[in-house]
N, C-alpha and C positions, 0 to 999 in steps of 0.2 A: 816178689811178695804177693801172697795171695788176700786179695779185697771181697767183702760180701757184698752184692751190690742192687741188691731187692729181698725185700719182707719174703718172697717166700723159701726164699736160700736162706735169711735168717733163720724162721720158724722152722723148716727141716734142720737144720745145722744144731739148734736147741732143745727142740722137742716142744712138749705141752706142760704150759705152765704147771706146779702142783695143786691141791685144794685150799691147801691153808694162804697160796698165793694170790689168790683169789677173794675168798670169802673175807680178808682180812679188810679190803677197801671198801667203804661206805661214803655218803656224801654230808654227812654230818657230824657231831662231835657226841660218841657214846658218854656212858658215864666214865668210861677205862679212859676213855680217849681224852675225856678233860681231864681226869686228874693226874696225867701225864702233863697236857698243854700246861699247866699249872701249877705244874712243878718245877718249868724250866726256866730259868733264866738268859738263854742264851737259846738263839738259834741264830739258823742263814736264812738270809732272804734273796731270791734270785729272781733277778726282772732281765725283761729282754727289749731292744730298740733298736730303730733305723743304725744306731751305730757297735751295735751287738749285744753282747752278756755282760751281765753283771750279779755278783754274791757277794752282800753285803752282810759283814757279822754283825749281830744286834744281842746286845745284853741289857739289861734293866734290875733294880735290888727287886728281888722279889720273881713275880712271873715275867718273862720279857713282852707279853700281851696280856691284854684282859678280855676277856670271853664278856660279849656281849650278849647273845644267846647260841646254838646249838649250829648255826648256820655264819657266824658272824666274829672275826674276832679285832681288837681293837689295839695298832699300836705304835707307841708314841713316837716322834721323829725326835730324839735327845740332839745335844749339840756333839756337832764332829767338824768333819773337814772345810765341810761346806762344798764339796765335789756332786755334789746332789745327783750323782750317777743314776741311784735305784728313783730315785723320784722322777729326776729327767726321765728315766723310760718309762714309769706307769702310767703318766701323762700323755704319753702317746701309743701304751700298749699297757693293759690291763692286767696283761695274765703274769701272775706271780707264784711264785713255791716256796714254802719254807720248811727247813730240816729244824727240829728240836733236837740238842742232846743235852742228856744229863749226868755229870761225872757219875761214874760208878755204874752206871744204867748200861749192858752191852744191846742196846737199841737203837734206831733211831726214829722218832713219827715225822710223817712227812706229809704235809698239807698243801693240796694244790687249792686256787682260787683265783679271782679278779677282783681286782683292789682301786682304791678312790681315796686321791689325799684330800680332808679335812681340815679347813682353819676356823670350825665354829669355835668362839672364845669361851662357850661351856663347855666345850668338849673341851678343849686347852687345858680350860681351869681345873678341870677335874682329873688330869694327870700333874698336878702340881707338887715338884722334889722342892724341899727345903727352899721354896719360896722362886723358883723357875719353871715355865712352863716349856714346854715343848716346842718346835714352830709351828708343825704341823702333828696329823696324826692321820698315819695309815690303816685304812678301813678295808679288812679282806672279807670277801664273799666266798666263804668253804664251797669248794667243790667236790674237792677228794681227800679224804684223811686214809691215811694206812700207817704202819710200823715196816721196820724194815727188816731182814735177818740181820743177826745178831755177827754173824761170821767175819763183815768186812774189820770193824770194831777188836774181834777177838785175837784174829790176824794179825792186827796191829797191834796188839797189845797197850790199845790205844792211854786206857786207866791204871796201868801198872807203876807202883814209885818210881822201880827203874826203868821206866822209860820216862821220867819226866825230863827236861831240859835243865841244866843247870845252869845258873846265873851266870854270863859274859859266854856260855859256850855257843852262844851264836853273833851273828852282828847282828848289832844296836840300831834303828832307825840313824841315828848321825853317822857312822861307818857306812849302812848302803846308802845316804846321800854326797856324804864326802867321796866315796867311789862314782857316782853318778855325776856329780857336778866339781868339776876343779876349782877351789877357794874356798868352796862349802865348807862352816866350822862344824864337824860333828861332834865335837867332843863337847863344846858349848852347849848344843843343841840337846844333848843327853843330859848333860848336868843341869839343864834347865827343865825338861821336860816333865818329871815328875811334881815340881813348884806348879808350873802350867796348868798339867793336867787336876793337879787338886783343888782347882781356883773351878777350872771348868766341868763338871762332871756331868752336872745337870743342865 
């Protein structure tokens, strides 16, 4: 098997970038660019640490951040696992990414920065769901915003009906822990989760 193993075997092997690969990256948030950011609901967030990578999915009703200005976006740490992976790493390494997509959109934007969690209790208050705040709230410093082509998305057929998953045609979080741990109840665990999850959302 043959391995690439220096930038300039890569960059001959590729060629030169195109123009629109280029001009497309700026370090702030155009007006195209927010009302993308603003449309989505859902991105990843990927932090990195002494004990590696992490990409966490992040959804919110509404935009899954709030744009604080053109350089700055705002957003909230809702309740999860409590595995504080992506926080454990910003804490000790700043630099962050997040991928936005929007059903139907064959795009994706993708925003690089360095990021600072937040526990002012104005800030808190002011992402307040149905009477719950946040713990915290992740603060990104934009660095680089671009789009991405359309093609990996297309390939996939990522938004097409039939490709969607249909109900039970995969295993269920209780089946890959019952697989995982011997005694584990999944079947419990599944018929519970949905009661759970609608207690805990916010």
């Amino acid at each position: 098997m043959s391995f690439i193993e220096s930038l300039e075997e890569l960059h001959s092997h590729y060629g030169v970038a195109g123009e629109a690969s280029t001009i497309k990256e700026i370090d702030f948030l155009s007006g195209h660019y927010r009302s993308i950011v603003e449309s989505s609901s859902f991105c990843a967030l990927s932090t990195c640490g002494p004990e590696g990578l992490d990409c966490s999915p992040r959804g919110d009703e509404g935009s899954v951040v709030r744009i604080e200005d053109e350089k700055t976006l705002l957003m909230p740490d809702r309740r999860g696992n409590n595995r504080v992976d992506s926080l454990r790493n910003i804490v000790r390494d700043p630099r962050v990414s997040l991928m936005f997509m929007i059903p139907g959109w064959n795009n994706v934007l993708r925003i690089n920065g360095k990021a600072g969690i937040s526990v002012d209790p104005d800030l808190l208050a002011s992402f307040d769901m149905e009477g719950h705040l946040p713990r915290s709230v992740i603060v990104i410093t934009i660095e680089a915003v671009y789009f991405q082509c359309a093609r990996a998305i297309m390939r996939a057929g990522l938004w097409k009906k039939e490709n969607l998953s249909e109900n039970g045609s995969l295993p269920s979080p209780g089946m890959i822990m019952q697989e995982i741990k011997q005694g584990f109840d999944g079947e419990t665990y599944d018929a519970e989760w949905p009661g759970r999850a609608a207690k805990s959302m916010w």
